[in-house]
C-alpha positions, -999 to +999 in steps of 0.1 A: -453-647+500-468-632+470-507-639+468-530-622+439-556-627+417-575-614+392-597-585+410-584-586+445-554-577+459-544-595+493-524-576+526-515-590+560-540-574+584-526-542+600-538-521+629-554-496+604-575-524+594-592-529+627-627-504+620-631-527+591-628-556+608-648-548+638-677-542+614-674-574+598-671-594+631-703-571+643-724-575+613-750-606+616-754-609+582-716-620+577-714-641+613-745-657+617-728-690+610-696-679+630-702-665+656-724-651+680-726-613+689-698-599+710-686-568+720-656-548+704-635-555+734-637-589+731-640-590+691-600-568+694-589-593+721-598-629+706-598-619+670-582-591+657-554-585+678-542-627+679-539-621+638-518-588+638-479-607+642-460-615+612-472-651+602-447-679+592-452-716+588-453-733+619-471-699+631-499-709+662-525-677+646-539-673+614-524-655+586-551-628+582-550-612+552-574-582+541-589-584+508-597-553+485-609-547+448-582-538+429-605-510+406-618-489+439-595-502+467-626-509+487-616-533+513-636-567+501-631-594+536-605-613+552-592-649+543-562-669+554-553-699+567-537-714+601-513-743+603-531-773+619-498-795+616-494-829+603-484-806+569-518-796+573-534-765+572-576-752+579-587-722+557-611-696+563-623-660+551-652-635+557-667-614+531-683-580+537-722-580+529-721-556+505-693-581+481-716-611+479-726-627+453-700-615+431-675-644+431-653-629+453-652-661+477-641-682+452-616-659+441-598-657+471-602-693+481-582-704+454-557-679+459-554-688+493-554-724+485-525-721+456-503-700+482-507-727+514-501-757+489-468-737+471-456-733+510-459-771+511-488-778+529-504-814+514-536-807+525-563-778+532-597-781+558-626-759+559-647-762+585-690-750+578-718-746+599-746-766+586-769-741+569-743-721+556-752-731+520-731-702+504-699-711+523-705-750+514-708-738+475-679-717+473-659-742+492-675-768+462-665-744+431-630-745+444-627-784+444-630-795+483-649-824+492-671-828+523-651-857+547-672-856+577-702-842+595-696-833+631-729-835+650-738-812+675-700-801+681-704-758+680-726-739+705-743-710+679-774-690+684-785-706+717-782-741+702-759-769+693-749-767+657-737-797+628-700-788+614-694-801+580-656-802+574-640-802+543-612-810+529-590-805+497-556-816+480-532-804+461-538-809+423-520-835+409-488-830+389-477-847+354-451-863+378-484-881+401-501-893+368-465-909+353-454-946+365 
């Protein structure tokens, strides 16, 4: 599976990838809508290391792939998507602090979103924290729609918290619009 776009290239996570992704996971900033604190241990046993085999559809982990700017190499965040079944697949991705605000979310979305739909998946969730107003826009710019509010169904930062899930479909073909 090829996946690239205009300033990012896109690799399946690797073990040399793990100090980067332990200071993602550990920086608030990035998982205050996530996740709540935990240690590296835990952060290596329920995240990083359940990504690391090869992924293939029908795969019960995410395909975790690292992001970097194609002009320094600088390693950007991580986005990728797991198979939910039902020819259905949820989508995620974290960015480094230091990359927002440059359109890097959107980026990768839709390149993430064009390879799960050219694997056949017919339809692509996202799943957002109520709050997280810069997820919910990217998610937006990239074409998904907002199907349901979950209320009070992810325990975050001592509290209960809404989930907003979202969903998108592949684009329709000349062959959908003929008849």
């Amino acid at each position: 599976m090829q996946i690239g776009s205009s300033r990012l290239t896109y690799h399946p996570i690797t073990e040399s990838d793990w100090p980067f992704f332990l200071a993602l996971y550990q920086d608030q900033n990035v998982m205050r809508f996530v996740a709540d604190p935990r240690d590296a241990d835990e952060i290596r046993r329920v995240a990083f290391n359940v990504r690391l085999p090869p992924w293939q559809r029908g795969s019960k982990h995410w395909l975790c792939l690292v992001l970097r700017e194609k002009t320094s190499g600088d390693r950007v965040g991580v986005s990728g998507f797991i198979d939910r079944g039902h020819n259905s697949a949820e989508v995620g991705y974290l960015l480094s602090a230091a990359f927002h605000g440059n359109g890097y979310g959107t980026e990768s979305l839709r390149a993430i979103c064009q390879a799960a739909f050219a694997l056949g998946f017919s339809k692509l969730t996202a799943t957002v924290t109520t709050g997280n107003l810069a997820s919910k826009a990217v998610l937006e710019k990239v074409g998904f729609m907002q199907e349901a509010i979950l209320r009070e169904s992810y325990y975050l930062n001592g509290r209960w918290q809404d989930d907003e899930i979202f969903a998108l479909l592949p684009p329709a073909g000349p062959a959908a619009t003929e008849g």
